[in-house]
C-alpha positions in Angstrom: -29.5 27.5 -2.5 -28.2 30.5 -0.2 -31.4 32.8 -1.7 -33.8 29.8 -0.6 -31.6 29.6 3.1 -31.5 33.2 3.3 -35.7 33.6 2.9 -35.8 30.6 5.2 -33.9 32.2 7.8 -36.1 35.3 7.4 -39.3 33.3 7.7 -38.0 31.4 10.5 -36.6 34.5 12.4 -40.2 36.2 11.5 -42.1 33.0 12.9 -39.9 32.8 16.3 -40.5 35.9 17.1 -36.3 36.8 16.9 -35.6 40.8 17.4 -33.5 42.0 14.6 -30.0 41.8 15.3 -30.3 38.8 17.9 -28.6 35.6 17.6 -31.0 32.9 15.7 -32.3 30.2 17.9 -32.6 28.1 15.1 -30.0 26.1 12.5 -30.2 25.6 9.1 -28.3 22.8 7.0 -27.3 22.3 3.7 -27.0 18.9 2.8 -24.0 20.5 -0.4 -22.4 21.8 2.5 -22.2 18.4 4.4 -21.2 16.5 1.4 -18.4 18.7 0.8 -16.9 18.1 4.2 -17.5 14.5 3.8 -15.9 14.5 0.5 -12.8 16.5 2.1 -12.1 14.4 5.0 -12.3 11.2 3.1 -9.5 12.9 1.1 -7.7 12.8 3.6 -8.4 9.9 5.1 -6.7 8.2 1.8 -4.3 10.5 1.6 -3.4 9.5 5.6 -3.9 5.6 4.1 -1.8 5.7 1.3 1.2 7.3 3.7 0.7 4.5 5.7 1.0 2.1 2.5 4.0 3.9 1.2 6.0 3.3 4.3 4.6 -0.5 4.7 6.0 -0.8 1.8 9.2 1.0 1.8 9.7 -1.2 4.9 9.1 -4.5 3.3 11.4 -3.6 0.4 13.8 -3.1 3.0 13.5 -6.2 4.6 13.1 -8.3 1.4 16.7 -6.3 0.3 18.2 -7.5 3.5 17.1 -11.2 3.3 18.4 -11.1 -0.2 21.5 -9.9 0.6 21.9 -12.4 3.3 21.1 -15.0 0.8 23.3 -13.8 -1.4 26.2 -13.7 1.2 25.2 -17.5 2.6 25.5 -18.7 -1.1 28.5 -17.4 -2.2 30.1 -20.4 -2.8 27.7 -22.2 -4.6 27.4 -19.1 -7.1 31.1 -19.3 -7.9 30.3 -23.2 -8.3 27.5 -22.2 -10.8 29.5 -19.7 -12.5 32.6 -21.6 -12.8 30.7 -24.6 -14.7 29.1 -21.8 -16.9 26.5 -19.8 -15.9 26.3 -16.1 -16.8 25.8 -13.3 -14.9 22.8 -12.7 -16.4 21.5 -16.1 -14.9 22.6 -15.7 -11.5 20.7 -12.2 -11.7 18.0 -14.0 -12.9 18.1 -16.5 -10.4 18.0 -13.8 -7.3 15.4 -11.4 -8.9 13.0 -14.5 -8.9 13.3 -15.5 -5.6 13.0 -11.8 -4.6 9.9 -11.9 -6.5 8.8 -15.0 -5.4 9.1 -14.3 -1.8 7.6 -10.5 -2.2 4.4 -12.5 -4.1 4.3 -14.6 -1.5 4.2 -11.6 0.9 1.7 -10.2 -0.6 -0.8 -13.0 -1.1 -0.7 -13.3 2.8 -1.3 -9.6 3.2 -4.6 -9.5 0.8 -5.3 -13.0 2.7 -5.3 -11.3 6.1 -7.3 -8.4 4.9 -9.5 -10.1 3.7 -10.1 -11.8 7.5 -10.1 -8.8 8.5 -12.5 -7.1 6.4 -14.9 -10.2 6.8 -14.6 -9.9 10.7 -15.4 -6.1 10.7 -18.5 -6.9 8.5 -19.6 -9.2 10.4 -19.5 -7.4 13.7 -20.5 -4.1 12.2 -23.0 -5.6 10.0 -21.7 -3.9 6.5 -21.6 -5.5 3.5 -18.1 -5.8 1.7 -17.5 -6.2 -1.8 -13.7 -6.9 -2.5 -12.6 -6.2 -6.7 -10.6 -8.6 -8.7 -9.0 -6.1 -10.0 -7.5 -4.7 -6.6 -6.3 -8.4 -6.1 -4.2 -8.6 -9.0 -3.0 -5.1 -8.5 -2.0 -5.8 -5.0 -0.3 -9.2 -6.3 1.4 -7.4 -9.1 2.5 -4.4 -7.1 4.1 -7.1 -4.7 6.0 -8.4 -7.4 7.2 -5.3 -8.8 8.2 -4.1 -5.0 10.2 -7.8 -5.3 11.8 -7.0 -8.6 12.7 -3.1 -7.5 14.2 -4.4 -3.9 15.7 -7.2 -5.2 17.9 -6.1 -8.0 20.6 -5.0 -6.0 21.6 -7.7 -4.2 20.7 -10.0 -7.4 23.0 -7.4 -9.3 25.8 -7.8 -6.3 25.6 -11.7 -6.7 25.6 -11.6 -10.6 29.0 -9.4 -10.5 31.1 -11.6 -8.7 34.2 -13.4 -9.7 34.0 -16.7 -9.8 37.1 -17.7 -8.4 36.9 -15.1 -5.3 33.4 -17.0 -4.4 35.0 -20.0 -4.2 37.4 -19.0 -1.9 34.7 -17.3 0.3 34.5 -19.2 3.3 
């Protein structure tokens, strides 16, 4: 490619009429060239996108940790009550880890839901076509879960250690 741009360049400098050593009033393109820079900056353009997931979902982990905990703290003397009459730690873990899970899900479901609003609407105004993957979907509703599971298992791990006795004094 550079010998063909090269003698293009001299052919083109030869037809214009360019003295030697003057700048070229004339361009010349390679399509390589312009892929390569359209490769790069859609590198980072998911690199800038996946940032911007990490920390969406850092923060959501956060807030499902929090609304765990508080549920955990509102419902401390029902899981002395539970674990008085027999339950085990390992079911009032379970118990938290699912709602955490259940609500992250749910989370999730409403985030693909809105994207995919969103995606419809900028087809439709743009005029693009948009194919959305099955595979993305479960991925996105498994990756919820897992952020549920993850966030979750501290405060489900806080509940599951308590005494039974000191919860149902907690007032």
């Amino acid at each position: 490619m550079k010998v063909t741009e090269q003698k293009i360049a001299e052919l083109l400098r030869q037809r214009h009429r360019t003295q030697i050593g003057a700048e070229d009033d004339f361009t010349i393109r390679n399509l390589t060239e312009i892929l390569e820079a359209q490769e790069a900056a859609s590198k980072v353009m998911s690199a800038l996108l996946a940032a911007v997931a990490s920390v969406s979902l850092l923060v959501g982990g956060i807030g499902i940790m929090n609304i765990m905990l508080v549920s955990v703290t509102e419902r401390t003397r029902e899981i002395g009550l539970r674990m008085a009459i027999g339950a085990k730690g390992r079911d009032i873990l379970e118990q938290f880890l699912v709602e955490a899970m259940t609500l992250a899900t749910l989370g999730g479901l409403v985030g693909i839901l809105l994207g995919f609003l969103a995606s419809e609407l900028i087809a439709v105004l743009a005029g693009w076509a948009i194919q959305l993957s099955l595979i993305s979907i479960i991925l996105a509703v498994g990756f919820s879960a897992a952020i549920g599971i993850f966030f979750g298992f501290y405060p489900a791990k806080k509940a599951a250690m308590m005494q039974p006795i000191q919860a149902l004094r907690y007032e």
